[in-house]
C-alpha positions as CSV (number, residue, x, y, z in Angstrom):
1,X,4.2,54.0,46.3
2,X,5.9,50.9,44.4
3,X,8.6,51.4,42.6
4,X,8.1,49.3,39.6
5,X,10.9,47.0,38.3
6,X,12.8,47.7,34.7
7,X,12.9,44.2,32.4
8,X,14.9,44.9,29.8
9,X,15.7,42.1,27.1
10,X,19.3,42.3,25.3
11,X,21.3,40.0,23.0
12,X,24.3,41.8,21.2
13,X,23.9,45.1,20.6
14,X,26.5,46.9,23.7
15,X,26.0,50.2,22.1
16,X,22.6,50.4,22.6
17,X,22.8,48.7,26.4
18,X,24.8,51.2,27.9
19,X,22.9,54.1,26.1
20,X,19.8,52.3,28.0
21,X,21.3,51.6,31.0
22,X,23.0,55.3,31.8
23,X,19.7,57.2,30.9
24,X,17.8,54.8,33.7
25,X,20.7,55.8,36.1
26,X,19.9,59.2,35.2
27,X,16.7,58.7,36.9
28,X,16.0,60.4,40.1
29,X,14.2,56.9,41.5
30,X,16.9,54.8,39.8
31,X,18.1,53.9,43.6
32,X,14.5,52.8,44.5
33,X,14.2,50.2,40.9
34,X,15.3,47.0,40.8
35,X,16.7,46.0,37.2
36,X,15.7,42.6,35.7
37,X,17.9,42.2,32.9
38,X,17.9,39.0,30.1
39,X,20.6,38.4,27.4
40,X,19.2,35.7,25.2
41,X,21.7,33.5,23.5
42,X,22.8,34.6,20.0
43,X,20.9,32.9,17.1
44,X,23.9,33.1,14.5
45,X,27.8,33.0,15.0
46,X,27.7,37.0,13.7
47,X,26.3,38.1,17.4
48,X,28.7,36.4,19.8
49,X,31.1,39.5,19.5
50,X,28.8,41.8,21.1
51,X,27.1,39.2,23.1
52,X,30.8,38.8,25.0
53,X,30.8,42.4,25.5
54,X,27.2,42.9,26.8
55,X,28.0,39.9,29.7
56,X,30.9,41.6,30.3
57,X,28.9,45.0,30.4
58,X,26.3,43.6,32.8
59,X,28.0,41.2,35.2
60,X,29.7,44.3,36.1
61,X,26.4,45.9,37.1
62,X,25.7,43.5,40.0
63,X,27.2,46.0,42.1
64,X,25.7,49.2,40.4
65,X,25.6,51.5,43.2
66,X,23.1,53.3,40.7
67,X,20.0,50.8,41.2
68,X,18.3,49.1,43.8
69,X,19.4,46.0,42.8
70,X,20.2,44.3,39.2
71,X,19.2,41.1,38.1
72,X,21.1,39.4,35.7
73,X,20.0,36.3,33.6
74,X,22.5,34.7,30.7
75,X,20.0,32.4,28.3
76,X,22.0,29.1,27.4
77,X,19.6,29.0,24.5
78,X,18.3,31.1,21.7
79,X,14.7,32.1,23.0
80,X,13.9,35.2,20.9
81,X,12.2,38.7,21.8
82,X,8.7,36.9,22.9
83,X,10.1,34.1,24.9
84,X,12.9,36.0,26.4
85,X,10.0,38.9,27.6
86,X,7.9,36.6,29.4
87,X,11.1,34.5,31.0
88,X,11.7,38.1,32.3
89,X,7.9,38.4,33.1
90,X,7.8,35.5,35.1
91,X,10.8,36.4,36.8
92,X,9.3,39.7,37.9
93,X,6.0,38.5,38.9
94,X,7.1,36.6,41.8
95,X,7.6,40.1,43.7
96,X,5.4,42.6,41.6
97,X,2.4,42.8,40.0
98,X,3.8,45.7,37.9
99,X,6.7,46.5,35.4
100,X,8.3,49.1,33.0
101,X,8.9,46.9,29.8
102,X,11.7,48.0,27.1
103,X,13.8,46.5,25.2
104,X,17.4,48.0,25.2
105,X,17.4,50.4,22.2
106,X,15.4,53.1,24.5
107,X,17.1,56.2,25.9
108,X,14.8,57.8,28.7
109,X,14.7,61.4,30.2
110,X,15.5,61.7,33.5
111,X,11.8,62.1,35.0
112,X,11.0,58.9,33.3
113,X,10.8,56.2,36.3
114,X,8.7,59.1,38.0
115,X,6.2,59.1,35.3
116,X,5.8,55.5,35.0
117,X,5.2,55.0,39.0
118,X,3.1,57.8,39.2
119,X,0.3,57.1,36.7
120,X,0.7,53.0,37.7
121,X,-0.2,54.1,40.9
122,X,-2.8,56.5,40.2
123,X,-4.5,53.8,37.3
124,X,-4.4,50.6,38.8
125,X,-8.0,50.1,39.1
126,X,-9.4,51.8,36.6
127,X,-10.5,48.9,33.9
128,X,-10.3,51.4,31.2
129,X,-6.4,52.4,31.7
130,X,-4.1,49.1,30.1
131,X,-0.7,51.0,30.1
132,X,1.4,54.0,30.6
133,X,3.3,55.2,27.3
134,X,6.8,57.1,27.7
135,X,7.7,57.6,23.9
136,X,5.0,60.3,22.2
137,X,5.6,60.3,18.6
138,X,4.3,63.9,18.4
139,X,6.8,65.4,20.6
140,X,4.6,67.7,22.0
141,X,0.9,68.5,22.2
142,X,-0.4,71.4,23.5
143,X,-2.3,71.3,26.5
144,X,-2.5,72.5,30.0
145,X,-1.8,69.2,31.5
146,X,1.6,67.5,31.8
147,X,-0.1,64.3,30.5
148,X,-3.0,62.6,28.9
149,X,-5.3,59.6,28.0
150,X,-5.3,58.8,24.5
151,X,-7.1,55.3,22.4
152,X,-3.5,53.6,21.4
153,X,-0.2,52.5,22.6
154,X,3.1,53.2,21.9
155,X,5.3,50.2,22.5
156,X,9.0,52.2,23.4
157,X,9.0,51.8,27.1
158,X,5.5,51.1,28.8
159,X,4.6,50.8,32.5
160,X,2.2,47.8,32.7
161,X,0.1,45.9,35.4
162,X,-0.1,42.3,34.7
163,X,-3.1,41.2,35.2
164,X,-4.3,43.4,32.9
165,X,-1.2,43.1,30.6
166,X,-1.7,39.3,30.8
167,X,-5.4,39.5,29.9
168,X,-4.8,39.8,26.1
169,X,-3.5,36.7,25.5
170,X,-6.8,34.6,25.3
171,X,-8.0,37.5,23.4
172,X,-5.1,37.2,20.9
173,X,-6.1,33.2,19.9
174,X,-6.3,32.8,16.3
175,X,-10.2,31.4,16.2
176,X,-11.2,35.0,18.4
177,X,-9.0,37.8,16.5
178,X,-11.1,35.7,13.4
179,X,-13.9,36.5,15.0
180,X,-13.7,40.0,15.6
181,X,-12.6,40.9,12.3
182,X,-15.9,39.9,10.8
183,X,-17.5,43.3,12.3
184,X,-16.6,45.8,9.8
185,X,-17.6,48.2,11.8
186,X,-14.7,47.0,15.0
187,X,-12.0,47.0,12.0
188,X,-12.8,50.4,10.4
189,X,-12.6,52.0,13.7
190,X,-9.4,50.1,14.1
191,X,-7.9,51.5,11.0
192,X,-9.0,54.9,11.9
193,X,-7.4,55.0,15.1
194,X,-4.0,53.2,13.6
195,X,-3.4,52.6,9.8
196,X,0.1,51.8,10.7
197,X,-0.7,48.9,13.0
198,X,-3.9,48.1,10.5
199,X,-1.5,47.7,7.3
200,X,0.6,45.8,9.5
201,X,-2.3,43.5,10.7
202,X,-3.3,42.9,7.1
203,X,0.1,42.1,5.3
204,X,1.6,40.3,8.5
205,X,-2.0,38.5,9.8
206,X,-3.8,38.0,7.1
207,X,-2.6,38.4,3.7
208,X,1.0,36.2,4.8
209,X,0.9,34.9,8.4
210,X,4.4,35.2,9.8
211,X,6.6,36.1,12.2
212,X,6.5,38.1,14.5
213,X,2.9,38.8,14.0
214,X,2.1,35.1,14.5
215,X,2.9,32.1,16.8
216,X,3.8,28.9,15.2
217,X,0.1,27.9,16.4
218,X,-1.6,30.5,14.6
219,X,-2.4,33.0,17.8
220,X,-1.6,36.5,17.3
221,X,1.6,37.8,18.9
222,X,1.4,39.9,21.6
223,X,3.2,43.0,20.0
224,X,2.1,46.6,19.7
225,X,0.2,45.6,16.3
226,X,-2.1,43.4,18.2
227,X,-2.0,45.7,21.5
228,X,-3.5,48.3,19.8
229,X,-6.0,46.6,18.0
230,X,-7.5,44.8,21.6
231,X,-6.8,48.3,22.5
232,X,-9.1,50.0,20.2
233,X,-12.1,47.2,20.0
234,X,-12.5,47.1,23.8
235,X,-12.5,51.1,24.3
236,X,-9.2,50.8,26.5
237,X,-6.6,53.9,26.7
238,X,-3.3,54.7,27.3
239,X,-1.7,57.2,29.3
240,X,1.0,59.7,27.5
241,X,3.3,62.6,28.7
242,X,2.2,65.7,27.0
243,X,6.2,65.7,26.1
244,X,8.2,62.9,24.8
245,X,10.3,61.1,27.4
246,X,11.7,58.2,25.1
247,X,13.9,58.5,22.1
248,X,14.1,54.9,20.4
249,X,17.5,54.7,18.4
250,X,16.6,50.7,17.1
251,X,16.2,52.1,13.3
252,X,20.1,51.6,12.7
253,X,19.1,48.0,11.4
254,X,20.9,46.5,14.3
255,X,16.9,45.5,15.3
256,X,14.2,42.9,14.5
257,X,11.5,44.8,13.4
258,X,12.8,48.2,12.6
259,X,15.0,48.6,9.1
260,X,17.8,51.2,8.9
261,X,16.0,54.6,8.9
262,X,12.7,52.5,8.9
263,X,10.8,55.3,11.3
264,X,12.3,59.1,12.2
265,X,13.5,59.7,15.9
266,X,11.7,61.4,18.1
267,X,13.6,64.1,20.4
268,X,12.6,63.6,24.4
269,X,11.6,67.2,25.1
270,X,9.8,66.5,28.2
271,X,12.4,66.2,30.9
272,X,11.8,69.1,32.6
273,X,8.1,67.9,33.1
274,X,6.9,68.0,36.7
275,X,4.1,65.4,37.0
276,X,0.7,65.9,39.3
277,X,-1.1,62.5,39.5
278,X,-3.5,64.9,41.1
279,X,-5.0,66.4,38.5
280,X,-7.5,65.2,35.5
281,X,-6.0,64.2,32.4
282,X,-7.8,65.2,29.1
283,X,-9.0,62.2,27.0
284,X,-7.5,62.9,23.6
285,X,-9.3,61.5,21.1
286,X,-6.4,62.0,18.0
287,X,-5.5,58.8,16.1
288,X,-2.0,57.3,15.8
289,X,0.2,59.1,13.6
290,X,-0.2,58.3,10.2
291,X,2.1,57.0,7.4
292,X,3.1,59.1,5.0
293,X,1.6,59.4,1.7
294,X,3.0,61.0,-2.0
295,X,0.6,62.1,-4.3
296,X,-2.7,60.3,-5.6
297,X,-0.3,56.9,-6.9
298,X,0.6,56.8,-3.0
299,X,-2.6,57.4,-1.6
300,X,-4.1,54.4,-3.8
301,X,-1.4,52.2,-2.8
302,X,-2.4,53.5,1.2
303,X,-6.1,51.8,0.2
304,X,-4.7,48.4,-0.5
305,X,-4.7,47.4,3.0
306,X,-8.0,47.9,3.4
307,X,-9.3,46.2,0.0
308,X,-7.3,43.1,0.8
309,X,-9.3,43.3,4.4
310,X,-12.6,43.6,2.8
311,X,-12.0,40.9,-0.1
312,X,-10.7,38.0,2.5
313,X,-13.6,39.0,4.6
314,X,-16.0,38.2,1.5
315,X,-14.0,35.1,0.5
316,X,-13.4,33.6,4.0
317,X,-16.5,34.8,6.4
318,X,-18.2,32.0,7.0
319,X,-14.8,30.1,7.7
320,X,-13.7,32.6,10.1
321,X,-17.1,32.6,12.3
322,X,-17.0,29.2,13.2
């Protein structure tokens, strides 16, 4: 089995690091799993405080009797979260075809590194199978099995083959996400399967293009809004523990695109999970979970989203077909 590589991206925030980096140790392959590690240079004087502190933190992990090996890389400029990823990417794929992608607000359960190599292993050639999902935002679903294939993504610590990873990015080019967006029928069944990362398509994409959703070129980002939508028009799935392995702690407002108390922690209640790549995993066909919605004002502000879709696509059709 290969024991797929950790890139994890970090600027300033120590507390979060070390949380990260002692939950991977925790990990009963920890000593098979190379560490690829990026601390991007601070964009504004108010992170240099705990940018010191996390290159003190991790030049001391060079010797980390924890991990195969840790690989440390100190920006000398400010790339930012995209840039800094696929440094790391680049990095990576000179040895592997494979990696476990966080960033380092993630906490993992102790059977997590198991998980991810496991189902890599087992899905590598299946087409239909883009990634392997740690973080399970129902905590727990039923079900004989100790995992299963669902029609989204969760973006808090994936396992991820690159060619396959990589393959979304022509997908993602402004003049083709146009495109698809003129079947109603592709769109629908996108918001169906994700009103969260449909609102966000909408107010981000379309209604005012910006960042992070998109590139100073126009192209889509390649974030877990625009995942999941390539995701759900191409009939692609996602492997997820039946239990949660991955609590995210990144709504303190320390993040980029999480706000203080902007989404509720989920416990990881699956460490005692026992994983057989053996067995068949049941195709769950539930949809993302769903924001919440207060009374018959809030459900008319939930349909916004999708007037705003339907009035560009009236207005701007013809433009976007070309």
């Amino acid at each position: 089995m290969i024991y797929a590589p950790v890139m994890i991206i970090t600027c300033n925030r120590i507390k979060h690091l070390k949380g990260c980096i002692k939950s991977l140790q925790r990990n009963s392959l920890a000593k098979f799993t190379d560490i690829y590690i990026s601390v991007d240079y601070p964009p504004a004087d108010k992170y240099f405080l705990g940018y010191y502190e996390v290159l003190d933190y991790v030049n001391g992990l060079a010797d980390s009797e924890y991990f195969a090996k840790v690989n440390v890389f100190i920006q000398e400029k400010n790339l930012g979260t995209d840039k800094n990823l696929l440094f790391l990417e680049n990095e990576i794929k000179k040895t592997y075809d494979r990696a476990i992608i966080t960033e380092d607000d993630n906490i993992f359960a102790p059977n997590f590194l198991e998980y991810c190599d496991q189902y890599l292993h087992k899905y590598k050639n299946n087409p239909r199978i883009f990634c392997i999902c740690g973080h399970q935002s129902y905590g727990e679903i039923k079900a004989d099995n100790t995992a299963m294939l669902c029609e989204y993504m969760e973006p808090y610590g994936i396992g991820v083959w690159f060619d396959k990873y990589d393959g979304i990015f022509d997908w993602l080019s402004k003049s083709n996400v146009y495109s698809q967006i003129c079947s109603i029928g592709k769109v629908l069944r996108f918001r169906n399967k994700h009103k969260m990362a449909f609102n966000l398509f909408v107010s981000g994409f379309l209604e005012n293009p910006r960042y992070p959703y998109v590139k100073d070129n126009g192209d889509a980002n390649r974030m877990d809004v625009f995942i999941n939508m390539f995701m759900i028009m191409n009939d692609l799935m996602a492997v997820f523990p039946c239990k949660n392995l991955v609590e995210n702690v990144g709504n303190d407002g320390t993040g980029i695109n999480c706000g203080v108390g902007s989404a509720e922690n989920v416990a990881i209640s699956g460490s005692e999970l026992a994983f057989d790549i053996d067995e068949k995993e049941p195709v769950i066909k539930m949809a993302a979970p769903k924001p919440k919605v207060n009374g018959i004002l809030g459900w008319l502000r939930s349909q916004k989203p999708v007037l705003v879709y339907l009035f560009m696509l009236l207005k701007y059709r013809r433009r976007w077909k070309q």
